[in-house]
C-alpha positions as a Markdown table, in Angstrom:
| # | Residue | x | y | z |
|---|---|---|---|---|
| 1 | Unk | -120.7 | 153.5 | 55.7 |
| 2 | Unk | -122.8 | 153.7 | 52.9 |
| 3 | Unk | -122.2 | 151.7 | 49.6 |
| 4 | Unk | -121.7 | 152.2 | 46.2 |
| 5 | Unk | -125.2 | 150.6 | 45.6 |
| 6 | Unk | -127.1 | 152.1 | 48.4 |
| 7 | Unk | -125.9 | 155.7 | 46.7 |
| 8 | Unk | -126.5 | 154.5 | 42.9 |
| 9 | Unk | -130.3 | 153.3 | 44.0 |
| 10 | Unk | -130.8 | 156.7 | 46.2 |
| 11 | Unk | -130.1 | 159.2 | 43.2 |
| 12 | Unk | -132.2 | 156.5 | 40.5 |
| 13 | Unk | -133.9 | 158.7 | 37.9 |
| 14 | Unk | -132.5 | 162.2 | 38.9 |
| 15 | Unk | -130.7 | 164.5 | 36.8 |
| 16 | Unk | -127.0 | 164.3 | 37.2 |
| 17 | Unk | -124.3 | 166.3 | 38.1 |
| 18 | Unk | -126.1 | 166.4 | 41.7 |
| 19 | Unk | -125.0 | 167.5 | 44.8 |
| 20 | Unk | -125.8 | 165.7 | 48.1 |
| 21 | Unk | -125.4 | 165.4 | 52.0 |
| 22 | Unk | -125.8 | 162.3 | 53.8 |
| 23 | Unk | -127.2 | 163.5 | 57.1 |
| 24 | Unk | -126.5 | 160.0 | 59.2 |
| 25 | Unk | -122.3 | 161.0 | 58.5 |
| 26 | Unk | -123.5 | 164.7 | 58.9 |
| 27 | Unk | -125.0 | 164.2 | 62.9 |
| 28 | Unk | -122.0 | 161.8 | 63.7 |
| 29 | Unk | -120.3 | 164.2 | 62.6 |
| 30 | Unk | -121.5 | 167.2 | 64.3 |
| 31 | Unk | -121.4 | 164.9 | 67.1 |
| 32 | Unk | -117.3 | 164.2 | 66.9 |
| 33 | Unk | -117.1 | 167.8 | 66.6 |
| 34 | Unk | -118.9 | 168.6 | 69.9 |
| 35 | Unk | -116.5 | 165.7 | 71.7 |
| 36 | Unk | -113.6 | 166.9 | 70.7 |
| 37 | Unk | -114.4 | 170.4 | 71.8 |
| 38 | Unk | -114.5 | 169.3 | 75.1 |
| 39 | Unk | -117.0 | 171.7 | 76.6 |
| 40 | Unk | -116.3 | 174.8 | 74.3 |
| 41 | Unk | -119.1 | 175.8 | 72.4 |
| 42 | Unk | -118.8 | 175.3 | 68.5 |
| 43 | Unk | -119.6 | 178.1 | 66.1 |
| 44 | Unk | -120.0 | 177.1 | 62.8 |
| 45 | Unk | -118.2 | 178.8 | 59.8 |
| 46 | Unk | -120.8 | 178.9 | 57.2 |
| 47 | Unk | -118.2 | 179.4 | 54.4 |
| 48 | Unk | -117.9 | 175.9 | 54.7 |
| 49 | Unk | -121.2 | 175.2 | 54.4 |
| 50 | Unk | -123.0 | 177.6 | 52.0 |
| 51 | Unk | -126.6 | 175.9 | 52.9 |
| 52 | Unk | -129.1 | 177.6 | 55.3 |
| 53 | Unk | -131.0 | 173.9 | 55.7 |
| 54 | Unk | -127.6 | 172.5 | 57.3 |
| 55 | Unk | -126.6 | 175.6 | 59.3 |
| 56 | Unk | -130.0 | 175.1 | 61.0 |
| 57 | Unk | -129.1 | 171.1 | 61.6 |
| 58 | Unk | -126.2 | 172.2 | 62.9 |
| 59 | Unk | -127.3 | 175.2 | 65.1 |
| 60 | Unk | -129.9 | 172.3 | 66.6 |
| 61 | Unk | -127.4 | 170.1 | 67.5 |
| 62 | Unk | -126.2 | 170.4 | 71.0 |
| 63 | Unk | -122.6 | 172.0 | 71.0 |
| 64 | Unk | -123.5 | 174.3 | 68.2 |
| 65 | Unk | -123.5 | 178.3 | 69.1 |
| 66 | Unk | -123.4 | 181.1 | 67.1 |
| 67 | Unk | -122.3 | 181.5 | 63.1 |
| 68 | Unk | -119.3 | 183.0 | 61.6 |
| 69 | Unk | -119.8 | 184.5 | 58.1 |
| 70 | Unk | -116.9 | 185.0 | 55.9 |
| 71 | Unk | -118.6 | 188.3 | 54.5 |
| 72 | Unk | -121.2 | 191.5 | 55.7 |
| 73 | Unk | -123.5 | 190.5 | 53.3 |
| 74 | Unk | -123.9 | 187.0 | 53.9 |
| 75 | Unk | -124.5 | 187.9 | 57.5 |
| 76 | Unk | -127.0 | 189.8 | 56.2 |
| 77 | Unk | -129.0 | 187.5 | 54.3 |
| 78 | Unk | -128.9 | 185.0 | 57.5 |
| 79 | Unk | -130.3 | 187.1 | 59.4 |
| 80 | Unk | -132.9 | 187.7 | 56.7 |
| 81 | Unk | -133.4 | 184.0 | 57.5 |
| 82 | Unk | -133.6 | 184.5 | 61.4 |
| 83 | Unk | -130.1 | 183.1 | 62.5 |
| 84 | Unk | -128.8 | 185.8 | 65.1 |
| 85 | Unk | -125.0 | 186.1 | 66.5 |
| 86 | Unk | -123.1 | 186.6 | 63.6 |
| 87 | Unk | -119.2 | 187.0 | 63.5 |
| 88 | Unk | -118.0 | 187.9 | 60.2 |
| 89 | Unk | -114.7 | 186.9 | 60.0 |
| 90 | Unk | -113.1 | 188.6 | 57.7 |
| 91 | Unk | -112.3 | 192.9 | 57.5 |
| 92 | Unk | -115.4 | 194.4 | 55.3 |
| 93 | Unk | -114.9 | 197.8 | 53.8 |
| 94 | Unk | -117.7 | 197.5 | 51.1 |
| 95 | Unk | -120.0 | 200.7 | 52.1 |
| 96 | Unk | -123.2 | 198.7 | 50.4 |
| 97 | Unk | -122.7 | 195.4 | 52.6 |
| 98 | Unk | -121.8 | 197.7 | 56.0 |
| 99 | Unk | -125.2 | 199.1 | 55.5 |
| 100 | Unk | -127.3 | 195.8 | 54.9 |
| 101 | Unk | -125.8 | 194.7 | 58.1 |
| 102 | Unk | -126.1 | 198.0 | 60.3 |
| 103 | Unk | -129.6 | 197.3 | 59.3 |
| 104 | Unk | -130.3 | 194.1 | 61.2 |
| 105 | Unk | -128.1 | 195.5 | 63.9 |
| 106 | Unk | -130.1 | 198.7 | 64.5 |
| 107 | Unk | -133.2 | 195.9 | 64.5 |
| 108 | Unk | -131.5 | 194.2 | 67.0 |
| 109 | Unk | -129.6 | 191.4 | 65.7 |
| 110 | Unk | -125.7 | 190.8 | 66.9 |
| 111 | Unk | -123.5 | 191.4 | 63.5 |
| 112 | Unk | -119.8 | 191.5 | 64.8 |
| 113 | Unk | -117.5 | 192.9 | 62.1 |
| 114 | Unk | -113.6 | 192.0 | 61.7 |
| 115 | Unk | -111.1 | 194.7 | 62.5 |
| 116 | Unk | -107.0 | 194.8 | 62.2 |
| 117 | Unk | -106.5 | 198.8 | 61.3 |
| 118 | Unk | -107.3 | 201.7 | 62.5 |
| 119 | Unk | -108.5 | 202.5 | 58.9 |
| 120 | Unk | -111.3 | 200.2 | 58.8 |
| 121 | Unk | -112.3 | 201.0 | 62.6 |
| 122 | Unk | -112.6 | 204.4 | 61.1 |
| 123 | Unk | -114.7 | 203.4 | 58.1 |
| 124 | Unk | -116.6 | 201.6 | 60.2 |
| 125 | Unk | -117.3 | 204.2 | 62.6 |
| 126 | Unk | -118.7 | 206.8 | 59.9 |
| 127 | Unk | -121.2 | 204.4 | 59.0 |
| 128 | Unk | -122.5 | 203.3 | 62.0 |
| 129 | Unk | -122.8 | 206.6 | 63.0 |
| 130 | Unk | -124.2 | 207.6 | 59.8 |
| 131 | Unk | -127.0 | 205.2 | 60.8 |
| 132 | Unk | -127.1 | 206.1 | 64.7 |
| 133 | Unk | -126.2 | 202.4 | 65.8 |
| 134 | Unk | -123.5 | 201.0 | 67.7 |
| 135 | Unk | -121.9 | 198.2 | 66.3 |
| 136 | Unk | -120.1 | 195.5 | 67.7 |
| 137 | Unk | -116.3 | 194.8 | 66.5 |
| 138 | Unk | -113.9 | 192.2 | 66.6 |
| 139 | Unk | -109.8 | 192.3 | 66.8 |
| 140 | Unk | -108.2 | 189.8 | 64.8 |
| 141 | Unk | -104.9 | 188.5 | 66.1 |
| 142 | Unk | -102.4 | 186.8 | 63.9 |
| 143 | Unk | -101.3 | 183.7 | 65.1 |
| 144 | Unk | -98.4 | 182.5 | 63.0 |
| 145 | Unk | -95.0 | 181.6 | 63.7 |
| 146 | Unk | -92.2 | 183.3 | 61.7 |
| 147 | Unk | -89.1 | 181.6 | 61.8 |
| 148 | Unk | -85.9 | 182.0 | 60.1 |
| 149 | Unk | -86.6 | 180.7 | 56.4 |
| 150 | Unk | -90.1 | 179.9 | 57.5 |
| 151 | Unk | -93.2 | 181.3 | 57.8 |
| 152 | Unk | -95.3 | 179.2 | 59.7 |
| 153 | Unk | -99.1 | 180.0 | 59.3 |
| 154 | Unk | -100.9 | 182.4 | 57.0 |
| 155 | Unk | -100.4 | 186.2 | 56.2 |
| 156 | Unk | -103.5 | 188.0 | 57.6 |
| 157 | Unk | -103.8 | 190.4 | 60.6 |
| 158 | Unk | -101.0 | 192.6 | 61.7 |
| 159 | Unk | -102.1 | 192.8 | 65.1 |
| 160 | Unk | -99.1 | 190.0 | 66.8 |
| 161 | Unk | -98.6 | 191.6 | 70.2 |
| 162 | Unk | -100.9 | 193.0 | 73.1 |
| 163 | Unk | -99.0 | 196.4 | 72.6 |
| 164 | Unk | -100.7 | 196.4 | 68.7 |
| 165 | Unk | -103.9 | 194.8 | 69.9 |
| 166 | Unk | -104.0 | 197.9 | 73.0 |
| 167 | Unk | -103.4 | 200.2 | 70.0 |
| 168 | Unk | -106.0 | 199.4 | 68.0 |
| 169 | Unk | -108.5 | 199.1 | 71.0 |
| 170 | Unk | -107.7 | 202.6 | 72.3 |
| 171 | Unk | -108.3 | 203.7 | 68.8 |
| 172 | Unk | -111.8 | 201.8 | 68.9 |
| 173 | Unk | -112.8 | 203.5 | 72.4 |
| 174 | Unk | -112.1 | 206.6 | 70.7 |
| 175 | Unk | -114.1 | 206.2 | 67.6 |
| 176 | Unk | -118.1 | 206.8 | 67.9 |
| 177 | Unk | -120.6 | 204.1 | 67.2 |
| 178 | Unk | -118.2 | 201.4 | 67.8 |
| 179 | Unk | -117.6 | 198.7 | 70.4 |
| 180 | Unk | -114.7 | 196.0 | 70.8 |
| 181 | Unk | -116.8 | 192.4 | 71.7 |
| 182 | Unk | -114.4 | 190.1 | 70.5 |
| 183 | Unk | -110.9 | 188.5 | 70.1 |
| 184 | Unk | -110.3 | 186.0 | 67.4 |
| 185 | Unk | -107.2 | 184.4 | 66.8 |
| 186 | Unk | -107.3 | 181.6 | 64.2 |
| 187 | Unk | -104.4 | 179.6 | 64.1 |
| 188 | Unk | -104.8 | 178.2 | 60.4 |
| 189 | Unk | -101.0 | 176.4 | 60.6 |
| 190 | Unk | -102.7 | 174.2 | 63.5 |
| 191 | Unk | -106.1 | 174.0 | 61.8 |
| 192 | Unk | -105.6 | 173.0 | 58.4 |
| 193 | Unk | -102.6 | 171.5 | 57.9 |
| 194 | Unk | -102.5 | 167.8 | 57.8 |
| 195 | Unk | -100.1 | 165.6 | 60.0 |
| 196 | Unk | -101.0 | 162.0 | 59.2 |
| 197 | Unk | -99.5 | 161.7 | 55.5 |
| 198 | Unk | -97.9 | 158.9 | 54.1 |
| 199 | Unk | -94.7 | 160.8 | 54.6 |
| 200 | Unk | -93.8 | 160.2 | 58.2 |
| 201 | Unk | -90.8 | 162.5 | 58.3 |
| 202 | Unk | -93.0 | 165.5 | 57.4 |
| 203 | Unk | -95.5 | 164.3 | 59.6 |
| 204 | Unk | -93.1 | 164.2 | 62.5 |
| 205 | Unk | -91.8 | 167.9 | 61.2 |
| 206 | Unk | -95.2 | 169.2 | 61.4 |
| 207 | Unk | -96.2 | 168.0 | 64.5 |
| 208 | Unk | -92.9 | 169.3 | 65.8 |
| 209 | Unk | -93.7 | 173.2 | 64.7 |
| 210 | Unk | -97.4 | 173.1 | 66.0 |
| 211 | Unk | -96.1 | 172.3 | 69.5 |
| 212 | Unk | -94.0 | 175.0 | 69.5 |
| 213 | Unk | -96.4 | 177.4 | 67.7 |
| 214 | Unk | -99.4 | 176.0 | 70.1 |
| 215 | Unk | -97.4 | 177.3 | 73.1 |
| 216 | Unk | -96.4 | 180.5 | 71.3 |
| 217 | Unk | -99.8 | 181.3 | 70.3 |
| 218 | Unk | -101.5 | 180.7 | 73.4 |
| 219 | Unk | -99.2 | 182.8 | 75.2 |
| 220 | Unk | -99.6 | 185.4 | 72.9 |
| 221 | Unk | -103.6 | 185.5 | 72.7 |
| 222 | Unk | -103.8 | 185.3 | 76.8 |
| 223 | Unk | -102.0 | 188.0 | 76.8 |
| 224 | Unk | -103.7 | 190.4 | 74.5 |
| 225 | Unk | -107.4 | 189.5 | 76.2 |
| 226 | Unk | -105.7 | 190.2 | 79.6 |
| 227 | Unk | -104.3 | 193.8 | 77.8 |
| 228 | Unk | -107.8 | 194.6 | 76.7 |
| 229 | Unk | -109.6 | 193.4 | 79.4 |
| 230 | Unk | -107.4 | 195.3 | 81.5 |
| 231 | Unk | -107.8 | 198.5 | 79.6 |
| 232 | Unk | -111.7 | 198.0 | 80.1 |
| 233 | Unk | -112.9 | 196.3 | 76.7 |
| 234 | Unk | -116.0 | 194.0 | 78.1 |
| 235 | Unk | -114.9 | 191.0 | 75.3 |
| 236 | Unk | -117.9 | 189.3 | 74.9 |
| 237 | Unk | -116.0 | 186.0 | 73.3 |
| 238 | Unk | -112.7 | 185.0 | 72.6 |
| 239 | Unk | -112.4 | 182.9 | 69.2 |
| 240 | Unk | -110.3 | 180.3 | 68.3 |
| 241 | Unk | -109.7 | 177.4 | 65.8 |
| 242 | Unk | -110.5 | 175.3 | 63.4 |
| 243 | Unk | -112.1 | 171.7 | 62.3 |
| 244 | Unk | -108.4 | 170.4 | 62.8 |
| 245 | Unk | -107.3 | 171.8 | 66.0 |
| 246 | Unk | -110.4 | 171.7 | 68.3 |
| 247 | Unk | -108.5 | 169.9 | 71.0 |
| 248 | Unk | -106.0 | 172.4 | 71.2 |
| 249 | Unk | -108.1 | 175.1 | 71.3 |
| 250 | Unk | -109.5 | 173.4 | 74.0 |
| 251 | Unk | -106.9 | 173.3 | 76.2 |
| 252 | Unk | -106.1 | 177.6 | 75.8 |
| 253 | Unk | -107.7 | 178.9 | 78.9 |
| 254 | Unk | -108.2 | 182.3 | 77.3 |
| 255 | Unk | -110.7 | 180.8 | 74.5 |
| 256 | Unk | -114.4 | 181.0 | 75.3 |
| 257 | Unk | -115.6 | 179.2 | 71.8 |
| 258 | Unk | -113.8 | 177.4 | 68.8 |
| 259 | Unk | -114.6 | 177.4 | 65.3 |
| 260 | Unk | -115.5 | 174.6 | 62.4 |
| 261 | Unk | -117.1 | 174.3 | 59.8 |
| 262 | Unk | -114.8 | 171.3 | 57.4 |
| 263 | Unk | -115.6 | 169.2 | 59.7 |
| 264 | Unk | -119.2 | 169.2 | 58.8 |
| 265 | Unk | -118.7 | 167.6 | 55.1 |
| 266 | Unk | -115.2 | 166.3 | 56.2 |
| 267 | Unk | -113.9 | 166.9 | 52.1 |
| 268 | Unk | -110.9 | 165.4 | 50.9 |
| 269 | Unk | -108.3 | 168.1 | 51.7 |
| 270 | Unk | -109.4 | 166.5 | 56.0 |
| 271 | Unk | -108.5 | 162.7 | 54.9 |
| 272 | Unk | -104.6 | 163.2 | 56.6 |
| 273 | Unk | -104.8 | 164.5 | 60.3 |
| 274 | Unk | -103.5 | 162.3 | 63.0 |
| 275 | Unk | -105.9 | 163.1 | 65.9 |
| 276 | Unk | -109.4 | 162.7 | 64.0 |
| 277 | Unk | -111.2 | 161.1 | 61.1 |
| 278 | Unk | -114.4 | 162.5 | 60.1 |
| 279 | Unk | -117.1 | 161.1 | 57.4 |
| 280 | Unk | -117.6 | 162.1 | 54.3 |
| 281 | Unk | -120.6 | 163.6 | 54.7 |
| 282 | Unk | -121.3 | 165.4 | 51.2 |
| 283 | Unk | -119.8 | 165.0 | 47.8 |
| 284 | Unk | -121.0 | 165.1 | 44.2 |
| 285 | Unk | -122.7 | 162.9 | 41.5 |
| 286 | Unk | -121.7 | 162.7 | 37.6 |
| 287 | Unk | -122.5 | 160.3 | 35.2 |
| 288 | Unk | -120.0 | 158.1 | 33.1 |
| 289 | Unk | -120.6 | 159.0 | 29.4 |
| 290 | Unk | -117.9 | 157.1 | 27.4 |
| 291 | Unk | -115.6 | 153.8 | 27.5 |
| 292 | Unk | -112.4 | 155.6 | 26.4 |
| 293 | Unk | -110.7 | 151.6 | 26.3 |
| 294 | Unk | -110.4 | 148.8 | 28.4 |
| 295 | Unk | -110.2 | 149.6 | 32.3 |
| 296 | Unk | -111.5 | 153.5 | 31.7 |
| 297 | Unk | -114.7 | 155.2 | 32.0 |
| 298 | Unk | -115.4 | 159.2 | 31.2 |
| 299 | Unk | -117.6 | 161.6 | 33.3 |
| 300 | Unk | -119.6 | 164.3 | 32.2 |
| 301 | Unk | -118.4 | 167.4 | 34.2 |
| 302 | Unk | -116.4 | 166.9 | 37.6 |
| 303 | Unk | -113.8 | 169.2 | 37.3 |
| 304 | Unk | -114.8 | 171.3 | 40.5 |
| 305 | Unk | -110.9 | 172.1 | 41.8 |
| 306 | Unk | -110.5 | 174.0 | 44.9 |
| 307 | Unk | -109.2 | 177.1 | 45.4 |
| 308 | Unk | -106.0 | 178.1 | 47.5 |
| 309 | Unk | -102.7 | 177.0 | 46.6 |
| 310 | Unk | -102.7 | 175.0 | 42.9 |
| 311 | Unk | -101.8 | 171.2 | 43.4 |
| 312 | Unk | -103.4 | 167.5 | 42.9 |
| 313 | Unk | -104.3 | 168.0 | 46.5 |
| 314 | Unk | -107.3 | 170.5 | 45.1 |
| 315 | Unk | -108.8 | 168.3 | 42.7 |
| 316 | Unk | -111.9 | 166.4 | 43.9 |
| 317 | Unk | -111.6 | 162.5 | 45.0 |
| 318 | Unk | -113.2 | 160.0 | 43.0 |
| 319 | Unk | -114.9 | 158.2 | 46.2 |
| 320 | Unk | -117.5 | 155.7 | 45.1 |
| 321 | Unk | -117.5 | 153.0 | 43.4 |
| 322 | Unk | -114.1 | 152.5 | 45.3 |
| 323 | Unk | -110.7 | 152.0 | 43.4 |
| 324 | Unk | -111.1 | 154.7 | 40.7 |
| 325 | Unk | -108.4 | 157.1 | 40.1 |
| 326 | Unk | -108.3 | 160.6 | 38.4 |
| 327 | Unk | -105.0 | 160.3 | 35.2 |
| 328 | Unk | -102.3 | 162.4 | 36.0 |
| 329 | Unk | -102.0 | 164.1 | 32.9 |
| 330 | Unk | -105.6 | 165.2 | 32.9 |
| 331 | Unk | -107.3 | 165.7 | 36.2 |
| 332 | Unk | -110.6 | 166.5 | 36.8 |
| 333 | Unk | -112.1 | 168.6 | 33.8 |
| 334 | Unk | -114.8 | 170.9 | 33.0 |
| 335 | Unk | -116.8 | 168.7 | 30.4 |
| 336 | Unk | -114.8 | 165.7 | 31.1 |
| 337 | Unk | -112.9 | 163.6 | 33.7 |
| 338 | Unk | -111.8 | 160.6 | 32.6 |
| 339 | Unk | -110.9 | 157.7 | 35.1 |
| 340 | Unk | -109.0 | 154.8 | 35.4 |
| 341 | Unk | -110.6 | 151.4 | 37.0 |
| 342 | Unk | -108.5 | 149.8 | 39.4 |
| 343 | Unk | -111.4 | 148.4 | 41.5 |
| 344 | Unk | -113.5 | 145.7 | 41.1 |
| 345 | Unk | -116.9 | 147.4 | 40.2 |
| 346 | Unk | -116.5 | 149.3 | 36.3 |
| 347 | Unk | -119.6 | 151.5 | 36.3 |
| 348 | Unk | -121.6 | 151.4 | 33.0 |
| 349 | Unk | -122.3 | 154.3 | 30.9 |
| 350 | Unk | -125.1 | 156.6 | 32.8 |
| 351 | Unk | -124.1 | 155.3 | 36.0 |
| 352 | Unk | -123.0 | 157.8 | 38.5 |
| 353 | Unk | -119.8 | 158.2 | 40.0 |
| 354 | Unk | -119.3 | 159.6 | 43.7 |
| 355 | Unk | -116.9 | 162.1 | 44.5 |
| 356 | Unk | -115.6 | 163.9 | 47.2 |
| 357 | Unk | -114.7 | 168.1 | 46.9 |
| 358 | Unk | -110.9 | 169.1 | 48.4 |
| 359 | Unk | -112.5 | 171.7 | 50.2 |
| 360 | Unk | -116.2 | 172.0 | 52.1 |
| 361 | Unk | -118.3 | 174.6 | 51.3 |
| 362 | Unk | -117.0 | 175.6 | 47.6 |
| 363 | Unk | -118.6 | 172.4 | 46.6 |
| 364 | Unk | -121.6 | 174.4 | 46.8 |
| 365 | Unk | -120.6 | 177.5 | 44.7 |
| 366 | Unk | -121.6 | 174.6 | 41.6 |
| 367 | Unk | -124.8 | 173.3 | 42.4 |
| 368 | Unk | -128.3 | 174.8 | 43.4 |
| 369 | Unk | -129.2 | 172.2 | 45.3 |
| 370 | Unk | -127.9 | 169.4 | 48.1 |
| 371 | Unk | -129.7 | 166.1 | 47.6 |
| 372 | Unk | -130.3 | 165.4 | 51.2 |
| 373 | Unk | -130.1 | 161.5 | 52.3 |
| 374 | Unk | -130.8 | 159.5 | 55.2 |
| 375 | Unk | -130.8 | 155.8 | 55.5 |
| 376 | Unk | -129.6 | 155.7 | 51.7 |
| 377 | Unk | -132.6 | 157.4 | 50.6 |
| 378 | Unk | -133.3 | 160.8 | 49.3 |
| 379 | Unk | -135.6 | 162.4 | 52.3 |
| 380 | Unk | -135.6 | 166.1 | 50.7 |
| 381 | Unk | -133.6 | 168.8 | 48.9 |
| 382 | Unk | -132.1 | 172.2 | 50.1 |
| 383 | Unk | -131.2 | 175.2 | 48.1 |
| 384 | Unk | -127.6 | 176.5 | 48.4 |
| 385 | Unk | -126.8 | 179.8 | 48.4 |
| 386 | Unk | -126.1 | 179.6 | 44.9 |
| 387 | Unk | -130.0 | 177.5 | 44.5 |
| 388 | Unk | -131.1 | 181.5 | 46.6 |
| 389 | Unk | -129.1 | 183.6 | 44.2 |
| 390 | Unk | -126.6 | 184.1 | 46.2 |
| 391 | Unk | -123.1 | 185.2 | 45.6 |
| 392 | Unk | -120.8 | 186.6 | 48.3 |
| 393 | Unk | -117.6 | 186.7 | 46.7 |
């Protein structure tokens, strides 16, 4: 693993905050990935990534098929850049983005959009049509387990049974310009919930409800691809996954490819499964400005929190030099994030400070560049979406 040293020579001279991606943790990473997806092919959420130069690493790298865009547009603009098979994984009723990706569709490039409703298949439908293309759809399936007094997974599709998903696929066959391709069923309470936390009686609570919901939901997304199949939908692909539950993804017979797209940067909010431990691959760079007192130092800028539910667990982790420590009553903050020194190595004013993002991609919502880094040295730079102009959401 790369040093404190090795990361303070490599960014020498350049303007900080920075942005950066180590691509030695990035291809061992991308490799772990591939391994642990045992055969099924990867394809790689870009919302975690939000940097064309790394999708194409990572669409090089054996294991890697296909990208899954989190909105119409952004599928768009990457086929603008040439990438091709593009599941957007989230419902789109924005007439403007429809169009822009009806566009590459009708030139020949494979945009699948997100259905649960019968409203948006409808939607959908006039603007294909509209545009005299037919355009590829996929049903998302929810795969959460409600239980008395808990909810176990997140609120998204309400399409739970084959009965729903049969309704919703006659309702496609019977629309014009539109075909069903795809299943995806994401199973987010298996994906993205740590198990290896200090606390070993949650951790044994957890693992207990994914077993259960693992065997629920693979019973229940076998049986809606045998339902559509059945009623003649040729499904293309059947989706599944995340960075944290490749393995048992794996092991559902009716899944044809898995998802990831953490995994890539491995940010803090991945430090705490039990079955994995990725690199940190990317993080950010500020620069200590002030000596508050004895055993503190003060950044300039760092407070890049992540979104989703508000707790410490969505503040960025100081990361190099090792043993500093964001203060409770302060956090990370716009201008300013101070830090305590409980390490042996006390940086000195306009040295930078390494952190780590809670989440993967959002890190690049702040900076127009990633710093790219290989062997400890800076081998080239690559715009983010936000460096192209970019801004989906």
């Amino acid at each position: 693993m790369p040093s404190y040293a090795t990361y303070r020579e490599a960014v020498r001279g350049r303007r900080l905050p920075l942005a950066f991606c180590d691509l030695d943790l990035l291809e061992r990473n991308l490799d772990a990935l591939a391994r642990r997806a045992r055969g099924n092919p990867i394809r790689v959420a870009s919302k975690s990534v939000r940097c064309v130069e790394v999708l194409r690493r990572t669409l090089a790298h054996e294991g890697f098929a296909g990208v899954m865009a989190y909105t119409a547009a952004e599928a768009a603009h990457l086929a603008d850049h040439g990438f091709d098979d593009l599941l957007v994984a989230y419902p789109t009723v924005e007439p403007s983005e429809i169009r822009q990706a009806l566009e590459h569709v009708a030139a020949g490039k494979t945009i699948t959009l997100m259905v649960d409703d019968a409203e948006q298949v409808r939607r959908l439908s006039a603007l294909a049509a509209e545009r005299d293309v037919e355009l590829p759809l996929c049903l998302d399936v929810d795969m959460a387990l409600p239980l008395p007094g808990l909810f176990f997974g997140v609120r998204r599709s309400p399409i739970r049974t084959a009965a729903q998903a049969r309704r919703l696929g006659q309702a496609i066959h019977a629309a014009s310009h539109v075909r069903l391709e795809g299943v995806m069923g994401y199973e987010a309470q298996i994906a993205g919930l740590p198990d290896g936390t200090p606390n070993r009686a949650f951790n044994l609570f957890v693992r207990q409800l994914k077993k259960r919901s693992i065997r629920d939901l693979r019973r229940r997304r076998g049986a809606v691809v045998d339902a559509l199949r059945a009623d003649g939908h040729a499904l293309r692909f059947v989706n599944g996954g995340g960075t944290g539950s490749l393995e048992s993804t794996a092991g559902d017979p009716s899944v044809t490819e898995s998802t990831a797209g953490s995994g890539l940067y491995a940010p803090g909010l991945f430090d705490e499964f039990a079955g994995f431990k990725h690199l940190p691959a990317a993080g950010f760079a500020v620069p200590v400005v002030r000596r508050p007192g004895p055993g503190y130092v003060a950044c300039h800028g760092g407070g890049y929190v992540a979104s989703g539910g508000a707790g410490k667990d969505k503040l960025p982790k100081p990361y190099l030099p090792a043993g500093l420590a964001l203060l409770d009553q302060e956090g990370a903050g716009e201008v300013q994030t101070p830090l305590k020194v409980e390490g042996p190595i006390t940086p000195a004013i306009g040295d930078p400070v390494f952190f780590r993002h809670a989440k993967a991609g959002e890190l690049c919502e702040r900076f127009e560049t990633l710093l790219l880094l290989r062997g400890g040295a800076v081998v080239g730079e690559a715009p983010t979406y936000r460096g192209e102009g970019k801004c989906f959401l």
